[in-house]
C-alpha positions in Angstrom: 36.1 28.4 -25.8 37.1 30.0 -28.9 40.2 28.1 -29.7 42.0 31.1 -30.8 39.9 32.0 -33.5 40.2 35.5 -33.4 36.3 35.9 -35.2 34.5 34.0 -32.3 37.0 35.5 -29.2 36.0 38.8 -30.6 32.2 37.7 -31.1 32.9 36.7 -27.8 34.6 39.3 -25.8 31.5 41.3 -27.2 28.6 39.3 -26.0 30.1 38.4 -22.6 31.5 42.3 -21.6 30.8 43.4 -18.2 27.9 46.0 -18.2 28.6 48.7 -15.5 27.9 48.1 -12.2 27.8 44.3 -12.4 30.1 43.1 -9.4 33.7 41.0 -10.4 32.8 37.5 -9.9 29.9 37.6 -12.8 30.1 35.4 -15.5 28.3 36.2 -18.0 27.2 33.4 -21.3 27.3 32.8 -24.3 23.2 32.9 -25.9 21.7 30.8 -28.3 21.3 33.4 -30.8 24.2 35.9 -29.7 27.2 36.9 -31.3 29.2 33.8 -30.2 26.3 32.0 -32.2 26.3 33.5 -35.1 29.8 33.7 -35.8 30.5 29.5 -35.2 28.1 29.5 -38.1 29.9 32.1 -40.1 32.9 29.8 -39.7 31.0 27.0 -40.5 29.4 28.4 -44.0 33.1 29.3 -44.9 34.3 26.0 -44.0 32.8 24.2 -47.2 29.2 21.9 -47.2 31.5 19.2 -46.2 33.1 20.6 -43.0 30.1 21.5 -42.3 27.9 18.1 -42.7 30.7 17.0 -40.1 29.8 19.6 -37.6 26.2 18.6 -38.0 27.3 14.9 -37.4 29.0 15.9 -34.2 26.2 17.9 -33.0 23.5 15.0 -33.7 26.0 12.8 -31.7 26.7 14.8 -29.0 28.9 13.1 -26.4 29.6 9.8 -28.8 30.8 11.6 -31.5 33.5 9.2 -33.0 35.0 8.8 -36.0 33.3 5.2 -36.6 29.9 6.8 -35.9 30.2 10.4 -37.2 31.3 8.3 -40.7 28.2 6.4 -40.2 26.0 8.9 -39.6 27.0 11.2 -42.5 27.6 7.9 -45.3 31.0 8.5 -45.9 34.5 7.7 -45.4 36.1 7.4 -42.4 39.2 9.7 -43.4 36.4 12.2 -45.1 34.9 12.0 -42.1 38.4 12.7 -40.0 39.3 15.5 -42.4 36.4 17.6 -41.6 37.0 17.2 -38.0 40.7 18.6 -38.4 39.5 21.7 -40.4 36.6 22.2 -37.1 39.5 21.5 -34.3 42.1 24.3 -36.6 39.4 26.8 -36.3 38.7 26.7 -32.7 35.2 25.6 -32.7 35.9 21.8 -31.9 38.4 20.3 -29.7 38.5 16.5 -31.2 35.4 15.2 -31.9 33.2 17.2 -29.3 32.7 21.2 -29.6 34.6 23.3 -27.5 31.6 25.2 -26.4 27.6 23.4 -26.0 26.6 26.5 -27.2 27.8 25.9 -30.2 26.7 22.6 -30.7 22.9 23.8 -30.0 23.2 26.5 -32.4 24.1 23.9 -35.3 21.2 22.0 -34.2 19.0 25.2 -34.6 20.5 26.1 -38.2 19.3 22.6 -39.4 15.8 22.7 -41.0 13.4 19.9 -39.2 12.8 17.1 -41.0 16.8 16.6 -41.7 17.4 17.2 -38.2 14.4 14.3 -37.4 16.2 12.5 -39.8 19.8 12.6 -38.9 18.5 11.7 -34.8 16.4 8.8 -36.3 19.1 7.7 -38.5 21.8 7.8 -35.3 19.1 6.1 -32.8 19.9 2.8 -35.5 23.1 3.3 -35.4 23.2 3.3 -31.5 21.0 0.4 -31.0 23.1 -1.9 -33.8 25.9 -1.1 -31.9 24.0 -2.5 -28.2 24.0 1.2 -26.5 21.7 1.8 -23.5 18.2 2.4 -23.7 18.8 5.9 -22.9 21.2 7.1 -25.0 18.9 5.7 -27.9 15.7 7.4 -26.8 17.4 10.5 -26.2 18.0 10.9 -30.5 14.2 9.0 -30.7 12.7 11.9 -28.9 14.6 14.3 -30.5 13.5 12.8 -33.9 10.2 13.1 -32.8 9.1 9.5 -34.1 9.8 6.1 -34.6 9.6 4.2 -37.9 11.6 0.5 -36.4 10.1 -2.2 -35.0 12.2 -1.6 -31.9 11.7 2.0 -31.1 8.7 1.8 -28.8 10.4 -1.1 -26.4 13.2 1.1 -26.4 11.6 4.0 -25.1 9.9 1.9 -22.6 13.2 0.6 -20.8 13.9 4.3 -21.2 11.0 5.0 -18.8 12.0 3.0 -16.7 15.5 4.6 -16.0 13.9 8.0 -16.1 11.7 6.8 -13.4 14.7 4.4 -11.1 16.4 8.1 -11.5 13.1 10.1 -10.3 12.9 12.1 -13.3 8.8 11.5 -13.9 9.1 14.2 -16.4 11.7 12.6 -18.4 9.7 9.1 -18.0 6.2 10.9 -19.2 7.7 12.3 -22.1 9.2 8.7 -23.7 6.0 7.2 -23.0 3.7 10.0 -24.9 6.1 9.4 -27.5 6.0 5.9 -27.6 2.1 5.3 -27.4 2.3 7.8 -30.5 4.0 5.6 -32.4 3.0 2.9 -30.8 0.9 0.6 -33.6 -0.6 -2.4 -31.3 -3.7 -1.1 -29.3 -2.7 -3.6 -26.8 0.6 -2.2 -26.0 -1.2 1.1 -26.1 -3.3 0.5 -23.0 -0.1 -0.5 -20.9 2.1 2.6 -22.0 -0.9 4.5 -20.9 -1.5 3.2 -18.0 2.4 3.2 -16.7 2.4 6.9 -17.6 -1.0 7.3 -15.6 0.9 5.6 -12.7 3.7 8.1 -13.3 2.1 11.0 -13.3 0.4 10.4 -10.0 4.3 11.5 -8.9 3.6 15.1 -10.5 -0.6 15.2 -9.7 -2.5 12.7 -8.6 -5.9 14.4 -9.2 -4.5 14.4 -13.4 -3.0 10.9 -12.8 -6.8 10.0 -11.3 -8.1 11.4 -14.9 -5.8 9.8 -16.8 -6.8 6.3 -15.3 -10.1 7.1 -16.1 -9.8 8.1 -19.6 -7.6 4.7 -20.0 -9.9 2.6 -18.7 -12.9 4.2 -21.1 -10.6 3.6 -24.1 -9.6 0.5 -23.8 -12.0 -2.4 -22.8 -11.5 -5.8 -22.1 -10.6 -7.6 -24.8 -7.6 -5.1 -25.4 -6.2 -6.1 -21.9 -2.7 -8.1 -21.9 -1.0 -9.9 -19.2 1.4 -6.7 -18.8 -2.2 -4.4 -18.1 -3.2 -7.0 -15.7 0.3 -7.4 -13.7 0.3 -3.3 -13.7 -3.4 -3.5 -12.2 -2.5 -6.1 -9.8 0.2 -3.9 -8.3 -2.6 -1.3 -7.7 -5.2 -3.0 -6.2 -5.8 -4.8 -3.2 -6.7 -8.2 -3.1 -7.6 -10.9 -0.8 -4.5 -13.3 0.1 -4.0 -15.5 -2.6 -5.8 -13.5 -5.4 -4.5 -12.5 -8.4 -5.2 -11.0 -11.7 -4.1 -12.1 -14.8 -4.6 -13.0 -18.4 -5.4 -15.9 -20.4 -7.8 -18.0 -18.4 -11.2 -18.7 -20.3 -14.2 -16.8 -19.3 -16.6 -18.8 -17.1 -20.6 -19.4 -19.0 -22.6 -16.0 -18.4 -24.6 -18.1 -15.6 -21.4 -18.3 -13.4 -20.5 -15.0 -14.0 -21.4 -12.4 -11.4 -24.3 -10.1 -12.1 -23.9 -6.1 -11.0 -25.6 -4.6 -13.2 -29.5 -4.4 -14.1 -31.3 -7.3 -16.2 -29.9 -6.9 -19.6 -26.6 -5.9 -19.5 -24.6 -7.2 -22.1 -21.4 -9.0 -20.9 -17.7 -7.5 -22.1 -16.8 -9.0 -25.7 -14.1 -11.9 -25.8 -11.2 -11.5 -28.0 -10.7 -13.3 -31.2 -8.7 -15.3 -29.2 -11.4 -16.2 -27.0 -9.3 -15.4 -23.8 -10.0 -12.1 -21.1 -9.8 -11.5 -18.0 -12.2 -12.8 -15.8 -14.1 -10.2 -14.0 -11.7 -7.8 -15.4 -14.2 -4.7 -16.2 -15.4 -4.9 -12.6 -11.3 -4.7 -11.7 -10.8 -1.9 -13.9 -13.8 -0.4 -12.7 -13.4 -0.3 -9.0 -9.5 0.8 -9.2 -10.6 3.6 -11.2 -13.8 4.8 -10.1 -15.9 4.5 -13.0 -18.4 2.1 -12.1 -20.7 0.4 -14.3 -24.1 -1.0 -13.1 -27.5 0.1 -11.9 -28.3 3.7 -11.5 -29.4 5.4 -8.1 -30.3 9.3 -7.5 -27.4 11.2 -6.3 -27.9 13.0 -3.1 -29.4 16.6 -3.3 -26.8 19.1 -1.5 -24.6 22.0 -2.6 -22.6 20.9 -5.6 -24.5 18.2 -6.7 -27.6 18.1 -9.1 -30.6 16.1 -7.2 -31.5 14.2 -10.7 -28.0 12.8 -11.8 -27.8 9.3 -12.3 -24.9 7.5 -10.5 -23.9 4.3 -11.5 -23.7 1.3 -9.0 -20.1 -0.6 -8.2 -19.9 -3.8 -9.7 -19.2 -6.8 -7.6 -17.2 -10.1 -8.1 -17.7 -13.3 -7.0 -15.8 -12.9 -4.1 -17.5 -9.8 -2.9 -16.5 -5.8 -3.3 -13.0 -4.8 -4.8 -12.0 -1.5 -3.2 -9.8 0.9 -4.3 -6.0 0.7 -2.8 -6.2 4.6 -2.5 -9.6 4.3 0.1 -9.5 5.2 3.6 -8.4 1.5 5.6 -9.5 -0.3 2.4 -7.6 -3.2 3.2 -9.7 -3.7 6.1 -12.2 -5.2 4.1 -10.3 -7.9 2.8 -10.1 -8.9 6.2 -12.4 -11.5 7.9 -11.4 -11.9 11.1 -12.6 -8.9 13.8 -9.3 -8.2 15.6 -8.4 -5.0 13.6 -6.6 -3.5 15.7 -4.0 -6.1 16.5 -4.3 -7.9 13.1 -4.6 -5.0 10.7 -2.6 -2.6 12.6 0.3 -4.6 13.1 0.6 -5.9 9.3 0.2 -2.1 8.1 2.9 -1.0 10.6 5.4 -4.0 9.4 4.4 -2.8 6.0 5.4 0.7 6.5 8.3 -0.2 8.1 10.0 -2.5 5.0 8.6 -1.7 2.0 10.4 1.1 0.1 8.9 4.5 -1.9 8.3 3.4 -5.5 4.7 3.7 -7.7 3.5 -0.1 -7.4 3.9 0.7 -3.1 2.6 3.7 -3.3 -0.9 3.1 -3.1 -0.8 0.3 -0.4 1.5 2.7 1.6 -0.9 5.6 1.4 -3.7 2.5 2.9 -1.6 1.5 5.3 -1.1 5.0 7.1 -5.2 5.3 7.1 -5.3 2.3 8.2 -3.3 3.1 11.6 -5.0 6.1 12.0 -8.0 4.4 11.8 -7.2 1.9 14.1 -6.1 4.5 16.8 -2.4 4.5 16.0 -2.0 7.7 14.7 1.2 8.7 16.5 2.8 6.2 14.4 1.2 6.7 11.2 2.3 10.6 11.5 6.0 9.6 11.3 5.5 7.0 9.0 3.6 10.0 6.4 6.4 12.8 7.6 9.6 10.6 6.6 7.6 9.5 3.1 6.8 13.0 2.6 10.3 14.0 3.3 11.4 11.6 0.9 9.3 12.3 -1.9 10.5 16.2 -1.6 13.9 14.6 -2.0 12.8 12.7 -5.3 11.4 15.9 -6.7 7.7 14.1 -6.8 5.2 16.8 -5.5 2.3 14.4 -6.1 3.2 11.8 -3.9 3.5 14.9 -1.0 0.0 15.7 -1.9 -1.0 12.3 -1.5 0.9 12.2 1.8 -0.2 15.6 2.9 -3.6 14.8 2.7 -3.0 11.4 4.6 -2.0 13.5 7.0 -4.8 15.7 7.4 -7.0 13.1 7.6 -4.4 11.5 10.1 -4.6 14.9 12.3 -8.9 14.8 12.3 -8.4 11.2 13.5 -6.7 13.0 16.7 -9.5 15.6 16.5 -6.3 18.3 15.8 -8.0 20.4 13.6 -6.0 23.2 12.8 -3.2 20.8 11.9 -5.7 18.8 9.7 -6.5 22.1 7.8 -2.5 23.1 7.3 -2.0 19.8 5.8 -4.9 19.9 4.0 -4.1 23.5 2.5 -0.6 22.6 1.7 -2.1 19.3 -0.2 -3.9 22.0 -2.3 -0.6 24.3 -2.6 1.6 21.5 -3.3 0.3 21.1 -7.1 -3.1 22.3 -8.7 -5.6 19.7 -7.8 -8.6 19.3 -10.6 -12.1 20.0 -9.1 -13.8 17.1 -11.0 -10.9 14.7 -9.4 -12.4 12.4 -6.6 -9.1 12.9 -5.1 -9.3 17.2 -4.8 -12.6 15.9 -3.2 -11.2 13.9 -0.6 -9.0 16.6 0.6 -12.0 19.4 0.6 -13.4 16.6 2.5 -10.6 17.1 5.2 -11.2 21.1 5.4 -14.8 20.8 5.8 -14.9 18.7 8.0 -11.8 20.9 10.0 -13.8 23.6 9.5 -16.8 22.8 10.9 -15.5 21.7 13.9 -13.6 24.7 14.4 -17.2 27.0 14.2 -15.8 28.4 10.5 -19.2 27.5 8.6 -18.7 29.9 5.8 -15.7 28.4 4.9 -17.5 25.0 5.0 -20.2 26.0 3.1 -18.0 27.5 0.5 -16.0 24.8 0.2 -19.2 22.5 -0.3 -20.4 24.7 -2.9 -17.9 24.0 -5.6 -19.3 21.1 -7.7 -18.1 17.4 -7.0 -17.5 14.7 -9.9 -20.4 12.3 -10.4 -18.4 8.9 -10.1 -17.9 10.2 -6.4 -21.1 8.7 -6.0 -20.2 5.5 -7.2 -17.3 4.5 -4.9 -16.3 4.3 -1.1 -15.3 7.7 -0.7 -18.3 9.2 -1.2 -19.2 8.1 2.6 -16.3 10.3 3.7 -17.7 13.2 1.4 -21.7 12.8 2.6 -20.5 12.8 6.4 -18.8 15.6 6.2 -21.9 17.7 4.5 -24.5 16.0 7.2 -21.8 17.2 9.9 -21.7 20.6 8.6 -25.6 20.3 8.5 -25.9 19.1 11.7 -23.6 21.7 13.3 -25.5 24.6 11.2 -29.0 23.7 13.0 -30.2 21.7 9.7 -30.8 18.3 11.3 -33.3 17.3 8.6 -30.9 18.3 5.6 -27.8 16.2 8.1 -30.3 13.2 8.2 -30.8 13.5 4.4 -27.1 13.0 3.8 -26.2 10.3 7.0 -29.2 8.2 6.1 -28.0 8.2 2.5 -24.7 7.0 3.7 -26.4 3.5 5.5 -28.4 2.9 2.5 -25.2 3.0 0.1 -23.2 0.8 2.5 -26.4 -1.5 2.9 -26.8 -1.7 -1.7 -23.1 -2.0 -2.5 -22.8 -5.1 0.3 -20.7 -2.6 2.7 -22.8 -2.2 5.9 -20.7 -3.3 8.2 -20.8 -1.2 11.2 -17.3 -1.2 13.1 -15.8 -0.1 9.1 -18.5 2.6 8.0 -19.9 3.8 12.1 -22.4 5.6 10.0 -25.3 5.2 12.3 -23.5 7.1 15.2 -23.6 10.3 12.9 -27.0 8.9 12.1 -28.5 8.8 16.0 -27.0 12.2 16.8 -29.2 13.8 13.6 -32.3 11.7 14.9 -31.3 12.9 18.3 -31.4 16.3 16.9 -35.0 16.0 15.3 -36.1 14.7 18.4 -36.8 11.5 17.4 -35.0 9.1 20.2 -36.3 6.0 19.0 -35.3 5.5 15.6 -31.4 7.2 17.3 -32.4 4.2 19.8 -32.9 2.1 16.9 -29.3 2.8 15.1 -27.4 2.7 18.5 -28.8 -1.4 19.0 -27.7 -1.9 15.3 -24.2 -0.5 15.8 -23.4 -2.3 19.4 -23.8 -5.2 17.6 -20.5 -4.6 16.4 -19.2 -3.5 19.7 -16.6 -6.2 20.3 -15.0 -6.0 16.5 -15.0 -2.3 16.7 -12.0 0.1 17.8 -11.4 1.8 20.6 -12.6 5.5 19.3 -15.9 3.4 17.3 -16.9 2.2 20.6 -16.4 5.1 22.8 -18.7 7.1 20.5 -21.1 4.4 20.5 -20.9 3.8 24.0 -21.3 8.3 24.8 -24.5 8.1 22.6 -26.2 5.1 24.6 -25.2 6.8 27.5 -27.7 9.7 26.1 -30.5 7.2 25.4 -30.1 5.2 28.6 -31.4 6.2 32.2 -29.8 8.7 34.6 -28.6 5.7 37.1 -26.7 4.1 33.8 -25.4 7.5 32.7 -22.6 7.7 34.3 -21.2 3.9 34.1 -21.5 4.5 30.6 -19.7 7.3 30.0 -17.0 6.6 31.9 -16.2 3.4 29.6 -16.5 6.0 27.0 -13.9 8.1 28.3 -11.5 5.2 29.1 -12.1 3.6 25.2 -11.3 6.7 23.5 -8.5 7.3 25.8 -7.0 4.7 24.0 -7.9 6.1 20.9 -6.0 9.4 21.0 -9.2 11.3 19.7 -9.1 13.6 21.9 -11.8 15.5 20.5 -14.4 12.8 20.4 -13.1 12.5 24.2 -13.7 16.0 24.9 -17.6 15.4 24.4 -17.5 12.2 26.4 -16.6 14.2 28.9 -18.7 17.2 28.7 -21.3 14.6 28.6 -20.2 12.9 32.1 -19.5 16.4 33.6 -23.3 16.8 32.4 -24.3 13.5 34.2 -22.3 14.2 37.9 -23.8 17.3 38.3 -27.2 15.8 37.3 -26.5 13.1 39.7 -25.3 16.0 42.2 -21.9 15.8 42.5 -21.2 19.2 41.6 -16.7 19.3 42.1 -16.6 15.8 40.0 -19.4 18.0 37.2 -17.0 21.2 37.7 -13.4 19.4 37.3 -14.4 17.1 34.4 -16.3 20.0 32.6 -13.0 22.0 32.6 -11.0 18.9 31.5 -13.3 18.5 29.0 -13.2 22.4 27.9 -9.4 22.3 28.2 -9.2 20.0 25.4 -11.9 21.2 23.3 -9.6 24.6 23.3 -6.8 22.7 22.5 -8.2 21.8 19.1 -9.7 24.9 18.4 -13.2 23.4 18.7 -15.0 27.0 19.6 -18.3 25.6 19.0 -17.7 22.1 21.7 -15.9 25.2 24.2 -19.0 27.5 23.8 -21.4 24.1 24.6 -18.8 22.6 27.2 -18.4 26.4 29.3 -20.0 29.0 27.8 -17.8 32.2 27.6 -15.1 30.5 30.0 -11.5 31.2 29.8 -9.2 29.3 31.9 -6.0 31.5 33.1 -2.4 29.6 33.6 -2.7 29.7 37.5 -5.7 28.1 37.6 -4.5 25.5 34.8 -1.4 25.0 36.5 -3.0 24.5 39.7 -5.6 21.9 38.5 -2.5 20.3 36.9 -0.7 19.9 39.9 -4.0 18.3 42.2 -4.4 15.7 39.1 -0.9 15.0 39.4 -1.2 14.4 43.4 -3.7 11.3 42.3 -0.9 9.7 40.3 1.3 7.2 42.6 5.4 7.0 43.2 5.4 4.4 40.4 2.8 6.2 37.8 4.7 9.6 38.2 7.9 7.4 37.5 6.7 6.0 34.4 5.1 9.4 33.2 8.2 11.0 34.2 10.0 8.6 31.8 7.4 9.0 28.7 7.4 13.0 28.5 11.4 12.3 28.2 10.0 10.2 25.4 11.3 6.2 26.2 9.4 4.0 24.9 7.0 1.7 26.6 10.1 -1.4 26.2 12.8 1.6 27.1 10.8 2.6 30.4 10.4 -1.3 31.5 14.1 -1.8 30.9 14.8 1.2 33.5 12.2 0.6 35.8 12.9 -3.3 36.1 9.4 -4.0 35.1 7.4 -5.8 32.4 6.5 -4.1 29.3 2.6 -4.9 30.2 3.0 -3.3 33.8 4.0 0.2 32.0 0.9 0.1 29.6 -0.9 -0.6 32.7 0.4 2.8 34.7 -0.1 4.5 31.5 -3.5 3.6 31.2 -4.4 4.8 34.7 -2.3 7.2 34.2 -4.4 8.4 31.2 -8.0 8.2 33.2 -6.4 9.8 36.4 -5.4 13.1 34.7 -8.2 12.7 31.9 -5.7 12.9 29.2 -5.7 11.4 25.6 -2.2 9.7 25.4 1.4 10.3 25.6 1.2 13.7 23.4 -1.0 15.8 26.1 1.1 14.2 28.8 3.9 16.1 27.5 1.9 19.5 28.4 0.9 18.0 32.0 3.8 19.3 34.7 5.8 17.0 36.1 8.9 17.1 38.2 11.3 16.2 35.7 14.5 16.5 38.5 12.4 13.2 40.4 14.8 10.5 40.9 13.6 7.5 38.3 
């Protein structure tokens, strides 16, 4: 370290003594500004200006210093330059052409005044890209130098970027790309830097990433739009098979253009080059949530002013673009009905193949909603937990907020509450979300409505107190954020204010072209606000509108729909009713929307006089209300009941007598956790004859799926 120079092992011995009581095995450094420091640059100044340019070579080159480059660097001769170096290696501060010490080098660094140190990094970045180095090692001196004056420099730092980012160092990535949209002199370039460092920073915060699209988009309009913007943009939006965006195609008459906005509107200017992107404003628009159209009033509510104006989504010709980062957006692209099958299935093979990267990221994110919309949450669970394992591993906190609060919304699509609220919560520790991010929104969505179902309505209220952005109000998420307010309403006694805010949601759906019942169920939340006003035939009247959709519906969709025509229909249908409704969201492992199904049939055999069948199914039903920490559904269900373990486990061993030798085989088999193929292989049966038993093993012991199965008791010493 000191090379035997007697100055800087003295300067060093000093700095780097043991205080007392420091144990053995410290080691203790050299600092920036310490003795060690100082004395290299006593050395130095008694070296001569000459030894000394050569030290300032070598620390501007760091680890390729050379001879042929330190020459370069400093304009002069190679044996000048070789000289120097011999003086720096016979004083102990450099061992060939590399000090012996970093601390050294930085402290050279530090001596130099700015601009000669910009100057000397600027002046090596040439050097290092005549000579064909690697993006990196050129950007490293360009950021140092703080600028850029060659034609050259901001491609470099782009493919600098871009190893940052194949390295998961988003920090290292954001930093090139501020640097190179400063220097940056073509406004066209300008919108793709910022928009590839938008996409980055989603890795560090989403909700700023969110705001940095935004601001992008305001900037730059569309005749400032290259092929590059539009490839980016494809990669973050979700499109109909065969659709793409792109550059260069001539823009259609006005009259063949679609209209969005109100009479008037002047269409997006054309470039001198008389090229843009078709429709590409309505593109930008959707992806980022800033909307341009007509205006509507905004909901009245806690955190939002009655009066603002909110813009209305534009449309293409080919109907609504939704964001990739919406709750089962890619439903909607979709024409056929078979969602669960269809959709399901392609999001699953999705999840399974495609990798963790920022053009996925979105569609990933979709995909998980999508299966927990569809009723396979199980899966969508371990699909979020290994993504959000992996983006800990790649040091990108944003994308485990993003995953987090997929899986909060995940757990409410179970009905397990206080699970939905710990993800939720740790998607708010995670990083610090902005308040006036439609993002930061959707998770408060997730912990109101958690909240509210657990009986915590201050915390609700609280939470829908703090202010919401206006664009909200202007995209599919605000359906999420007004049914979580008329739920909260509706579970506070307010029915009128819940109506206010559930009707609002059908007349959104109904002006942006989205009413379509089995995707946005909002007149089930709808009848059970009318139901609550009293008014049974307007609920009537929302219930015949959503059974249209019955058949292209899911499982959980059509169980609610089915509990709340079982409340408009007569006693004698009642019961057939609401028994389908258990047995459809059965299948959709709600088990909190099945806990009212069944409080409502317990309701319906004791009103039809079978008082064990009212008693057993009312405890069921009160059982799993307490197993998602829904006090207020327990309270309804059995008021101040508590249910001891003997009685539990005595209720759990009669439903188990109803199962037969081959159910209690294959449940057996699926709390050891095989799999539906696994158990067939053992039991020497077809794969459809165990979904079979499963099913009626489901409705015999009134159970959700395989997860509640595992807290039923079953003789796991039976022979199998």
């Amino acid at each position: 370290m000191s090379g035997g120079n007697p100055l800087l092992l003295r300067a060093l011995l000093a700095e780097c003594a043991q205080p007392a009581g420091l144990a053995g095995d410290v080691r203790l450094e050299p600092g920036l500004r310490g003795p060690f420091a100082r004395s290299v640059l006593t050395c130095l100044a008694r070296g001569g200006a000459e030894t000394r340019d050569v030290a300032v070579g070598m620390a501007v080159l760091g680890e390729r210093s050379g001879l042929d480059l330190l020459s370069a660097l400093l304009g002069v001769t190679p044996a000048s330059a070789h000289q120097g170096t011999q003086i720096l290696n016979a004083t102990g501060i450099a061992d060939g052409y590399r000090f012996r010490h970093p601390i050294a080098e930085a402290a050279v660094l530090e001596s130099l005044p700015a601009q000669r140190r910009s100057a000397l990094h600027s002046r090596a970045a040439g050097l290092l890209f005549a000579r064909a180095a690697h993006s990196t090692e050129i950007a490293r001196h360009l950021t140092a130098a703080g600028r850029t004056e060659e034609s050259w420099g901001v491609a470099v730092l782009q493919d600098a970027a871009t190893h940052a980012i194949a390295d998961d160092d988003a920090e290292g990535a954001l930093l090139l790309l501020n640097l190179a949209e400063h220097e940056c002199g073509d406004e066209e370039q300008r919108a793709v830097i910022r928009l590839s460092a938008a996409i980055i920073t989603c890795r560090l915060n989403p909700s700023v990433g969110e705001q940095q699209l935004t601001d992008t988009v305001r900037a730059h309009h569309t005749d400032l739009l290259t092929p590059m913007a539009g490839s980016l943009l494809n990669r973050m939006t979700l499109k109909r098979p065969g659709e793409e965006w792109s550059l260069g195609e001539e823009r259609p008459p006005a009259e063949e253009r679609p209209t969005g906005g109100p009479p008037g509107r002047q269409p997006a200017p054309t470039t001198g080059r008389g090229k843009v992107q078709p429709y590409v404003r309505e593109l930008w628009s959707t992806l980022l949530m800033v909307h341009q159209g007509g205006t509507h009033p905004a909901p009245a509510g806690p955190g939002t002013a009655s009066a603002a104006p909110v813009p209305s989504p534009r449309r293409s010709q080919e109907g609504l673009l939704i964001p990739a980062q919406s709750a089962a957006s890619s439903l909607w692209l979709r024409a056929d009905a078979d969602l669960e099958e269809t959709a399901a299935a392609a999001a699953e093979r999705s999840l399974r193949i495609s990798p963790l990267v920022d053009s996925t990221l979105p569609e990933l994110v979709n995909h998980l909603k999508v299966l927990a919309f569809t009723g396979r949450s199980g899966a969508a669970e371990e699909f979020a937990l290994r993504f959000d394992k992996e983006a800990g591993r790649r040091n990108a906190p944003g994308w485990q907020t993003l995953f987090a609060s997929a899986l909060a919304e995940i757990a409410l699509a179970r009905g397990a509450f206080p699970e939905a609220l710990a993800h939720a919560l740790r998607a708010t520790e995670l990083v610090s979300l902005r308040s006036h991010s439609v993002f930061a929104v959707g998770v408060r969505v997730s912990r109101i409505l958690a909240h509210t179902a657990m009986g915590q309505y201050a915390a609700a209220g609280v939470l829908l107190e703090q202010a919401v952005p206006e664009q909200l109000f202007s995209n599919a998420d605000v359906f999420a954020y007004l049914r979580a307010r008329g739920r909260y309403h509706l579970a506070t006694d307010n029915a009128a204010a819940a109506m206010n805010d559930l009707g609002r949601v059908g007349a959104l759906a109904r002006e942006w072209g989205m009413d379509r019942p089995a995707l946005v169920p909002w007149r089930l939340d709808a009848a059970e606000a009318w139901l609550a006003l009293g008014d049974r035939r307007r609920a009537a009247e929302l219930i015949t509108g959503q059974s249209e959709a019955y058949e292209t519906s899911t499982h959980r969709v059509r169980g609610m729909t089915l509990r709340l025509r079982a409340a408009l229909s007569a006693q004698h249908h009642r019961i057939r009713l609401l028994r389908q409704a258990v047995g459809e969201l059965h299948w959709s492992g709600d088990g909190y929307e099945l806990a009212r199904a069944l409080a409502d049939l317990a309701k319906a055999y004791e009103e039809a006089g079978d008082e064990a069948k009212g008693r057993m199914t009312k405890r069921r039903a009160w059982r799993l209300a307490k197993e998602r920490s829904a006090e207020p559904l327990c309270a309804l269900i059995l008021p101040g009941f508590e249910l001891g373990s003997d009685e539990l486990a005595a209720e759990e061993e009669a439903a188990l007598e109803r199962l037969s030798e081959s159910e209690r085989k294959v449940a057996v088999l699926a709390t050891r956790g095989y799999t539906n193929r696994e158990i067939a292989s053992r039991l020497y049966v077809t794969v459809s004859t165990v979904e079979q038993h499963l099913t009626r093993i489901y409705r015999k012991l009134e159970i959700a799926g395989r997860r509640e199965l595992q807290r039923v008791t079953v003789d796991m010493d039976e022979a199998v």
